[in-house]
N, C-alpha and C positions, 0 to 999 in steps of 0.2 A: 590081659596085658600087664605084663610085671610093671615096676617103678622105674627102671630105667629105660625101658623105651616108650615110656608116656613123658620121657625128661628129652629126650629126643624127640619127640611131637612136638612138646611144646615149642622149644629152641627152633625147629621148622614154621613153628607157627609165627611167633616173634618178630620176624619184620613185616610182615603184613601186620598184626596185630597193631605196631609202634606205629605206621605211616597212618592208620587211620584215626591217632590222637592228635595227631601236626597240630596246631593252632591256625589254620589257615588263613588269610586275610579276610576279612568280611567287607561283604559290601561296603557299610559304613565305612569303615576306616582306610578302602581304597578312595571312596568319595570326598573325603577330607583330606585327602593329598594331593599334590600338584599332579598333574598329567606326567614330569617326569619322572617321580616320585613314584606313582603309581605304577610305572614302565618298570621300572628296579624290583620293586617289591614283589610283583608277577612272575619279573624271569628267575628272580631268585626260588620261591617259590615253585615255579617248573622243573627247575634244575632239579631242586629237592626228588622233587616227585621221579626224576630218572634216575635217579643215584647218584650224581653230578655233582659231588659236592663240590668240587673247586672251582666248577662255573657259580657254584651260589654263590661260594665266599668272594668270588671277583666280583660279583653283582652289592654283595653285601659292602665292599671295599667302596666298591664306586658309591655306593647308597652313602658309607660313612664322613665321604669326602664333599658329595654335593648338596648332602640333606642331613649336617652332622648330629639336630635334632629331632629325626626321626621315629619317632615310638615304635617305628615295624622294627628296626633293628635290633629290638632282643628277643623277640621270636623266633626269625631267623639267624641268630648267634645263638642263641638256645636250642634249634636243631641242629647246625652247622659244631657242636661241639659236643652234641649226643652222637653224631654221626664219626667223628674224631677222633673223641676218649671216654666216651662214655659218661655218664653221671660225676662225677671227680670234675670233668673238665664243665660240663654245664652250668657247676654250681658255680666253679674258679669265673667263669663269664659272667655268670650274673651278677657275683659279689662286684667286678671292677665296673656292671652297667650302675647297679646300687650306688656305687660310690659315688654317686654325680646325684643323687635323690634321697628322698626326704622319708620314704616308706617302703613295705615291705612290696610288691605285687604278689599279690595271691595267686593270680592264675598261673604266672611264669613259674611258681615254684608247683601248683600245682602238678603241671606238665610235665618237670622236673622228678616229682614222686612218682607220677605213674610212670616213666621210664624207667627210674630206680625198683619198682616193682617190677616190671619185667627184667630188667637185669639182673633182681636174685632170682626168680626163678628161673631161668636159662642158662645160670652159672655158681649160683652156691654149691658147696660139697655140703652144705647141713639139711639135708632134709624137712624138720619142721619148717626152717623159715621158706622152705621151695615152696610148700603147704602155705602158710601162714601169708604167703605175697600173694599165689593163686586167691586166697581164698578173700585179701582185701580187695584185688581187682574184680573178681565175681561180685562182691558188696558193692563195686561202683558199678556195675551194671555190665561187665565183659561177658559177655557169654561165653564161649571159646575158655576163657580160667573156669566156671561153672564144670563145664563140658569136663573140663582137666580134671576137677579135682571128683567129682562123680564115676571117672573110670579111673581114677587113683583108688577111692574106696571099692570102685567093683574089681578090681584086679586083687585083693586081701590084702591092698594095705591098712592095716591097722591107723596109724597116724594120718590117713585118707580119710579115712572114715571121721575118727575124731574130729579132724577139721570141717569136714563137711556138716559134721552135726553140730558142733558151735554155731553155724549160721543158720541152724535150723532146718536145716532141710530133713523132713523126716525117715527116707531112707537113712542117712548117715546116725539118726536119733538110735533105728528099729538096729543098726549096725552094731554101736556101740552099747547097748542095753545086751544084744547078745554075748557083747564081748566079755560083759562084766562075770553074766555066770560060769567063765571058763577060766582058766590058769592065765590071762593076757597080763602082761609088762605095763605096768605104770596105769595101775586104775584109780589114782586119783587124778591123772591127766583127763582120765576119759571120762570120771564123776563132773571134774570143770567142765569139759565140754558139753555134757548134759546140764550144767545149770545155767550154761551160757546159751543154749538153745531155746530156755525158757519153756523145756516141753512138758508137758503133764503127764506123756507116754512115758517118760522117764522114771515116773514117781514109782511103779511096783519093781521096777529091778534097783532103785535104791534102798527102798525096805526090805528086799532079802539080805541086800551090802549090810545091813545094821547086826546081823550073824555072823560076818563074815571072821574066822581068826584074828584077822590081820586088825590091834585097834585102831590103827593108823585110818584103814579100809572104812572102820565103824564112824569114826569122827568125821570122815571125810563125807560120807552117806548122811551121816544127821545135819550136819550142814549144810547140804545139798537139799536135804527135806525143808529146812526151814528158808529157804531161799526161795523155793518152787513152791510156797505156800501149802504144802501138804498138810493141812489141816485136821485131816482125816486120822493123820498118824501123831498124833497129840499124845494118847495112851502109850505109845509105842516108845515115842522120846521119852515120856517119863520114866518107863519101866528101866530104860538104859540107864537114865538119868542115875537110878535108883539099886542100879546092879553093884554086887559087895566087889568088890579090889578094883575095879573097872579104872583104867591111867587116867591122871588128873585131865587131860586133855580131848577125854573121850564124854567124861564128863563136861567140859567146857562144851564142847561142843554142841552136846544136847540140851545143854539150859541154852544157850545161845540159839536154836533153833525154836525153843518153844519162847525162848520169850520174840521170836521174828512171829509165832504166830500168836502173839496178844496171852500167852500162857506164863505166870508168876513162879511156877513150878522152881524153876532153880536159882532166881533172882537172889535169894541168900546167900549161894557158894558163889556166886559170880562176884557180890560184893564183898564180900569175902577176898574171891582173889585180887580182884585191884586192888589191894593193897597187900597182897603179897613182897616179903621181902626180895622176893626174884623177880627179876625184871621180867622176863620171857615169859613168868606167869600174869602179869598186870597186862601185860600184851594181848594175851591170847583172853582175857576175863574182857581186855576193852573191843581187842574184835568182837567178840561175842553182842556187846551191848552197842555197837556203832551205829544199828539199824536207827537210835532215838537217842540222840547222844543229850547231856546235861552239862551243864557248867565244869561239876567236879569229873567228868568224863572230860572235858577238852583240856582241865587242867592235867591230868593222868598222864592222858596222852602227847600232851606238849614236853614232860617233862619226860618221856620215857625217849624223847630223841634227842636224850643227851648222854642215853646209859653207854656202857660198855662194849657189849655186844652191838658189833654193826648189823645186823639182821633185825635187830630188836628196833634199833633206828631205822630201818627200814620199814619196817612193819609200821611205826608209829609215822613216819612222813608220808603213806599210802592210807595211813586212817584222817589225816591231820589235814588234807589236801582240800578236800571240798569246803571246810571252816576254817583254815589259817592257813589260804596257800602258798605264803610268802614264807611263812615256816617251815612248810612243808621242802617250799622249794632249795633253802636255806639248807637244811638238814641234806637231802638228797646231791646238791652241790659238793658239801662236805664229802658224802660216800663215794662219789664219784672219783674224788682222786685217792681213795682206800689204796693200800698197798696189792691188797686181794683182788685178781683178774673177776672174779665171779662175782665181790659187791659192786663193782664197778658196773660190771655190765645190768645186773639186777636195777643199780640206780639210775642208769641211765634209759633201762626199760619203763621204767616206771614213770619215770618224766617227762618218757614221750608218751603216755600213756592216761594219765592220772590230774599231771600239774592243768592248770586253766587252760585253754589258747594261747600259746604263744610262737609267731610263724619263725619270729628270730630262731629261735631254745630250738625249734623243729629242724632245722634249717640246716644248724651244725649236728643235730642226731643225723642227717641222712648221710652224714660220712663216716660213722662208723661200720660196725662190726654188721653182719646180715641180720639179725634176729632184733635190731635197734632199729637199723635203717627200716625195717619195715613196718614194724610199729610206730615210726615218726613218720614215714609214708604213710599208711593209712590213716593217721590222725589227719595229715592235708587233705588228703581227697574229705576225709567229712566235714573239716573244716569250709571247703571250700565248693562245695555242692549246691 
């Protein structure tokens, strides 16, 4: 089944998918309300369930008028504006229900993501994030997105695959390892997603990548080895380590992998480069040693997100995060309003991604751009499991 009529499955699939997230009343919270309270909140509710939305929203009106503080009423204004305008208009609801409260609700917004999940996948033109939403709702437990993106990778799509094996799944692992030994597009996409699946199966088609011409290919492999713990290939990074002209970065790499596996081999060049006069090399020397950071490691890195280069301040707000998130988050603010469409979006991926919890910060990411929204989407649903 090619890619575009597994995007028409899905899209088929989608309203059934969406009605069986409703937040439906529960017991409890019909029991807590008056009898004619409870009457509104039912037919409302019904209505739903037929397609009916303008009998809800009558039901919702009378609910707002005779029971102005109601708590069912942003459930039901939260579907009643998915049904509407989509995610855009649910959020615009919840913000004016917030405005009368003192906190975020987790679960309204969580319901909120997972709608925004399904609405990129049944309507982005960008491929990865169609992938990348599929494959958060398969993480919250959809089976049906599972389903999707398994015959997305048995159909040959490559980016199928990939995504599938970020989650682990070991077809999508055994997929992308075959990919690597052929001429495929973007194999250090597909190297991440081997070190995101955490698989061990991974570990012999990265040690052929360490041959590979490409040294981009080579650094991106030894990285990959010392992430996946390949300890086995300890001799192997050193030899690279150790190879004559080899680009400063392929080197980085490989000290940076053995010293992930407890190996002192390149701790010299590494300290060495943090304090290179180039920023982008203090960078890539402190990614390298992030795994066991020190004092003069967090100072390095705090000061390298004030350099020049916005990448370099990027790089350094995504090392900076877990030890100064306020820093982090500070620096990544700043990139966000960059003149450049591409740092903007990098920093706003990353924020939804990287920074602490924060349901606010999330909140306003799920109105952006598809590849933001859905890594602020899937950051709720974990948050809120």
């Amino acid at each position: 089944m090619m890619l575009p009529v597994l995007i028409a499955a899905l899209a088929a699939a989608l309203p059934v998918q969406a009605q069986t997230t409703q937040p439906t009343p529960s017991a409890e919270t019909l029991r807590t309300a008056s009898p004619a309270e409870a009457t509104l909140v039912s037919a409302a509710w019904l209505a739903l369930a037929r397609g009916d939305v303008a009998t809800a929203s009558a039901r919702v009106a009378e609910l707002a008028q005779e029971f102005p503080r109601s708590t069912n009423r942003l459930w039901l204004d939260i579907e009643i504006n998915l049904a509407r305008g989509g995610v855009s208009a649910a959020l615009d609801g919840y913000e004016q229900w917030l405005a009368g409260h003192t906190a975020e609700e987790p679960l309204a917004l969580r319901r909120i993501a997972v709608a925004a999940l399904f609405e990129t996948a049944s309507k982005t033109t960008t491929p990865t994030a169609r992938l990348d939403a599929l494959s958060a709702l398969a993480a919250d437990g959809d089976a049906r997105a599972h389903e999707l993106l398994r015959a997305a990778a048995a159909s040959g799509s490559l980016d199928g695959a990939r995504t599938l094996a970020a989650s682990g799944d070991p077809a999508g692992v055994k997929q992308v390892t075959a990919a690597l030994a052929g001429p495929a597009p973007n194999k250090i996409a597909l190297i991440d997603a081997l070190v995101a699946s955490k698989s061990a199966e991974a570990i012999p088609a990265l040690v052929v990548m360490l041959n590979d011409p490409r040294p981009e290919h080579q650094a991106a492999a030894a990285g990959a080895l010392g992430q996946l713990g390949a300890r086995d290939q300890i001799s192997r990074l050193q030899a690279l380590l150790r190879t004559p002209n080899a680009p400063p970065y392929v080197k980085i790499a490989a000290a940076g992998a053995l010293f992930r596996l407890d190996d002192n081999s390149g701790m010299d060049q590494l300290q060495a480069w943090m304090v290179s006069e180039v920023p982008a090399m203090r960078a890539a020397a402190a990614k390298s040693l992030a795994a066991r950071p020190d004092a003069a490691w967090t100072a390095t890195v705090r000061d390298l997100t004030k350099a020049a280069d916005p990448l370099v301040r990027l790089d350094a707000a995504r090392m900076l995060a877990p030890y100064d998130p306020e820093a982090a988050r500070a620096a990544l603010a700043q990139l966000a309003q960059d003149p450049n469409n591409t740092v903007r979006d990098l920093a706003n991926q990353t924020a939804a991604t990287i920074l602490p919890a924060d349901l606010t910060q999330l909140k306003a990411l799920l109105r952006l751009g598809d590849v933001v929204r859905v890594q602020a989407a899937q950051r709720v649903l974990e948050m809120t499991r």
